[in-house]
LUMROMAR-124873 format. One line per 8 residues: for each residue x, y, z of C-alpha. Coordinates in steps of 0.1 Angstrom, whole numbers, plus 5000, padded with zeros to 4 digits. Each point is the difference from the previous one (the first is absolute). Example, Ala and Ser with C-alpha at 12.3 -4.5 7.8 and 13.67 -1.06 7.14 Angstrom:
BEGIN
5123,4955,5078  5014,5034,4993 .
! end
This chain:
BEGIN
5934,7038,3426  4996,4970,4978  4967,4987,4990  4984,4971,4987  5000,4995,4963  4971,4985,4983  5016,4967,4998  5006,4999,5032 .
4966,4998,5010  4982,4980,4971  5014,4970,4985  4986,4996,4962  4976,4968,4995  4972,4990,4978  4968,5013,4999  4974,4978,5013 .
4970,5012,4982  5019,5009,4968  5023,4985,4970  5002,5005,4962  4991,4977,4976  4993,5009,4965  4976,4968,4991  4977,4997,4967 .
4964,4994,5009  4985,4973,4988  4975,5022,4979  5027,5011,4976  5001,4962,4982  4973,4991,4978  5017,4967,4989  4971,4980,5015 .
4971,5025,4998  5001,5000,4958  4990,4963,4987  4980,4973,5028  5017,4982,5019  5002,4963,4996  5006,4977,5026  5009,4966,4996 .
5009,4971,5022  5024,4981,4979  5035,5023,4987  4993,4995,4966  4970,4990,4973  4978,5010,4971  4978,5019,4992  4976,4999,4965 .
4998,5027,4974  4970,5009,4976  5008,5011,4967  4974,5030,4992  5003,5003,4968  4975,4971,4996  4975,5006,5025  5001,5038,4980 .
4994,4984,4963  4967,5011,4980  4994,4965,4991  4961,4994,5006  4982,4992,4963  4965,5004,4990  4983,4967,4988  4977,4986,4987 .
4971,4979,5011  5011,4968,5013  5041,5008,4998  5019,4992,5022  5016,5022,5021  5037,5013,4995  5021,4999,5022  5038,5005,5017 .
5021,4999,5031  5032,5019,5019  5030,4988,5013  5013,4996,5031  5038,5005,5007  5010,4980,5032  5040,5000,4996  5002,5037,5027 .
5017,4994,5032  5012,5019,5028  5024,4992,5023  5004,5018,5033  5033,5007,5008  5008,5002,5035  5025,5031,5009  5018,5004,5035 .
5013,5031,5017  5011,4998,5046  5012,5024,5020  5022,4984,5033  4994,5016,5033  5036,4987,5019  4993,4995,5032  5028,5031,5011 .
4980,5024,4978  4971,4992,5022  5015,5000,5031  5017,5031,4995  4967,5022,4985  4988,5031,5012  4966,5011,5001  4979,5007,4975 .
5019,4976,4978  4978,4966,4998  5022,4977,4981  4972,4974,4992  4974,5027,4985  5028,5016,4982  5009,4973,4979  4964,4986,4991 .
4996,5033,4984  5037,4998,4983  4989,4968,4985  4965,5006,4993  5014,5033,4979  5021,4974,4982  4977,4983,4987  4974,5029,4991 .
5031,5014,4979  5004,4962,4985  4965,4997,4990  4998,5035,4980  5026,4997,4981  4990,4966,4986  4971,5018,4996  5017,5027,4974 .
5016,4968,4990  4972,4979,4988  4977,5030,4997  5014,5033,4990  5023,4997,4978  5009,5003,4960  4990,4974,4974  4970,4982,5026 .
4968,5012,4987  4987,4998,4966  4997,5038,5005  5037,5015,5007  5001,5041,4992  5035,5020,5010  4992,5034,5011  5021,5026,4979 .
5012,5034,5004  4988,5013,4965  4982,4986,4968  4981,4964,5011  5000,4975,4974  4985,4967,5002  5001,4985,5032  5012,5030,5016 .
4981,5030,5018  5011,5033,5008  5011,4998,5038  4978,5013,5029  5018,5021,5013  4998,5021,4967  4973,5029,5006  4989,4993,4964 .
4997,4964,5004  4965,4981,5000  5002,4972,5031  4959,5000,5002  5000,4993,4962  5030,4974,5004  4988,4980,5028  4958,5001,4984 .
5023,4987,4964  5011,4971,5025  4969,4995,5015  4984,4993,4966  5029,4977,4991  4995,4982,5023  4959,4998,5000  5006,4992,4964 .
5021,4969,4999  4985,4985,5029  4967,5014,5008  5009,5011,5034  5008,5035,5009  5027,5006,5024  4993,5014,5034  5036,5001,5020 .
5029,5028,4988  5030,4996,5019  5025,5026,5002  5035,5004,5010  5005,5028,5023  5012,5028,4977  4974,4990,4972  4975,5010,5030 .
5014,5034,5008  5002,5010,4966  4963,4989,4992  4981,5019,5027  5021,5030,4989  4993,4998,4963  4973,5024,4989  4980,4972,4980 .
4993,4986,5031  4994,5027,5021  4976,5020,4982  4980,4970,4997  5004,4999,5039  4997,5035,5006  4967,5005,4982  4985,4979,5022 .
5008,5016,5033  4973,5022,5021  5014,5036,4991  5028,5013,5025  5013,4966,5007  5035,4994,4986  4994,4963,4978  5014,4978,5019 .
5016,4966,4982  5012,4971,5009  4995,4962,4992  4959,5004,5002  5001,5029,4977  5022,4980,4977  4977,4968,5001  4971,5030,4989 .
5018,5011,4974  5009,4967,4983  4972,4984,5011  5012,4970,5011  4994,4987,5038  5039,5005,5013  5028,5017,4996  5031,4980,5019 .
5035,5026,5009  5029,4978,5014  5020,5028,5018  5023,4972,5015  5037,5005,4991  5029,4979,5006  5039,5006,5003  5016,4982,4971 .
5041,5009,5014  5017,4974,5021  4994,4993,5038  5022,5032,5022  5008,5013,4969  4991,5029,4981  4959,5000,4997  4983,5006,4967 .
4960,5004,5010  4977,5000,4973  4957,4990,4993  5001,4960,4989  4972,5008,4980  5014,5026,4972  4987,5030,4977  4980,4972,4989 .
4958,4993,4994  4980,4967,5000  4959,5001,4987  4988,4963,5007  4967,4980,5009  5008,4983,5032  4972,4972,5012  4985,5013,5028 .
5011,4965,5018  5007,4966,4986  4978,4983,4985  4989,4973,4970  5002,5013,4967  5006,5036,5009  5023,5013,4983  5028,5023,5010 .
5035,5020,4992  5017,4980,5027  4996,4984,5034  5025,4996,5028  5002,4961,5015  5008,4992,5032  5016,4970,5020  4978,5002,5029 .
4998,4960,5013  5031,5006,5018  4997,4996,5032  4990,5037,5017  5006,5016,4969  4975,5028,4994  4976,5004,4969  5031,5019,4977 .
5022,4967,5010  5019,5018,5028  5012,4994,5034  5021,5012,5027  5021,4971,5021  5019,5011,5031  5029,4974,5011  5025,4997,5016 .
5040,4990,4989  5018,4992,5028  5032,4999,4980  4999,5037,4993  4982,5007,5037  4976,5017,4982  4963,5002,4992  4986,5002,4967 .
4968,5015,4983  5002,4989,4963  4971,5003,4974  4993,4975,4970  4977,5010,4973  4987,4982,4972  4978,5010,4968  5004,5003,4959 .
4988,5032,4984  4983,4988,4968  4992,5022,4970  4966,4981,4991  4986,5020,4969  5021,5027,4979  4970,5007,4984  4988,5021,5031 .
5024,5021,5009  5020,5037,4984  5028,5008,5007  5019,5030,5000  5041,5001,5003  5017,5037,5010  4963,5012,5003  5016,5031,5012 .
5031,5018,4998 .
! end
């Protein structure tokens, strides 16, 4: 007696109340969370620049009765720009796509999100760009596998390397030529993991736990450690193949290690390592210079959400930031 098969009683559709999407959160960039954020209302300008090595001279005299008082002055460098350039990314919606969606697909959400990632991933890698990278800084150490010479240390991920000792080196480095000590370390993702692992830091860490707990670490511990006030992972990765093709994933921010002094927010003669500006007198841009226009192109029958962005990362001050290339293996 025949019966009916499975298919004959269920056609396959979507899932209303589930789909897939593998999506970075916004928490894994740190492009805009490292150096304040400048906005400004015209898409380019200047900006002035103290030199400190006057303001830090040993220049008062002792005198005599009567003499007249010696004295000096500083200079003030007013040829820095910046120039926000503007950068574009759309996603079209053709009006057949739409009309022939299932639920839970929401075209319009979908591709706010698409673009919005766009632009996160656009932003941090300018970021390692301007930022993180060899030959910025007036401090530039390689990590090595074996037998550090100058400018070099031994890599983190070595169990007899000394990252607490390296990183309070750079702190005084930097304290010394400027007479500010850093309080932002910014790590790529696998400089991180191989950190809170290292025994250097987590004896110091461990120690310090109520007995029977397991020393926990993370970025808070790490701040502790290296006293400074925050320690900044970017876990965002992008996929550097071609569009369908084969993907190649990998962290935008390497095996790589930044110890600046980032100005708590802008500010006259503060100084800082660097300081993102922003185009933000377009109309509905927000205060990073973005915004998200939804149109229509009635050529193509289809909507469009596209986002412009506009800024200029700006490395203000080598003098107050350490870097550290290959940090770890």
């Amino acid at each position: 007696m025949p019966l009916p098969t499975a298919s004959d009683v269920h056609v396959n559709r979507p899932l209303t109340n589930v789909s897939i999407a593998t999506i970075q959160q916004d928490d894994n960039f740190i492009a805009t969370k490292v150096f304040p954020l400048v906005g400004s209302s015209k898409q380019t300008d200047k900006y002035f620049l103290y030199d400190n090595a006057y303001w830090n001279l040993d220049d008062m005299q002792k005198v005599a009765p009567g003499d007249i008082a010696p004295g000096g002055g500083y200079s003030v460098d007013s040829s820095n720009t910046f120039s926000c350039d503007l950068y574009k990314f759309r996603k079209l919606i053709p009006d057949q796509i739409r009309n022939n969606a299932d639920a839970p697909i929401n075209l319009d959400m979908e591709a706010t999100k698409y673009v919005t990632l766009k632009a996160l991933i656009k932003r941090e890698v300018d970021f390692v760009t301007t930022f993180m990278s060899a030959s910025l800084w007036t401090n530039d150490y390689d990590g090595v596998s074996s037998s550090p010479s100058t400018s070099e240390v031994l890599q983190w991920n070595d169990s007899s390397s000394t990252p607490v000792q390296d990183v309070w080196d750079a702190k005084a480095a930097i304290l010394g030529l400027t007479g500010f000590e850093p309080n932002t370390l910014v790590l790529g993702y696998h400089t991180y993991k191989e950190l809170i692992n290292h025994a250097d830091v987590v004896d110091r860490v461990k120690y310090g736990q109520t007995p029977g707990r397991v020393a926990m670490i993370d970025t808070s511990e790490l701040a502790q450690v290296f006293k400074v006030e925050r320690v900044l992972v970017s876990r965002a990765i992008k996929n550097s193949g071609l569009e369908a093709g084969t993907a190649s994933h990998d962290f935008i921010v390497s095996k790589d290690a930044l110890l600046c002094y980032s100005a708590p927010a802008p500010s006259i003669m503060m100084p800082t390592a660097g300081y993102t500006f922003s185009w933000s007198g377009q109309v509905g841009a927000g205060p990073d210079g973005n915004r998200i226009k939804r149109y229509r192109l009635e050529e193509r029958s289809s909507d469009v959400v596209e986002i412009e962005i506009a800024f200029d990362m700006k490395l203000i001050s080598a003098d107050l930031g350490f870097f550290w290339d290959d940090a770890v293996a």
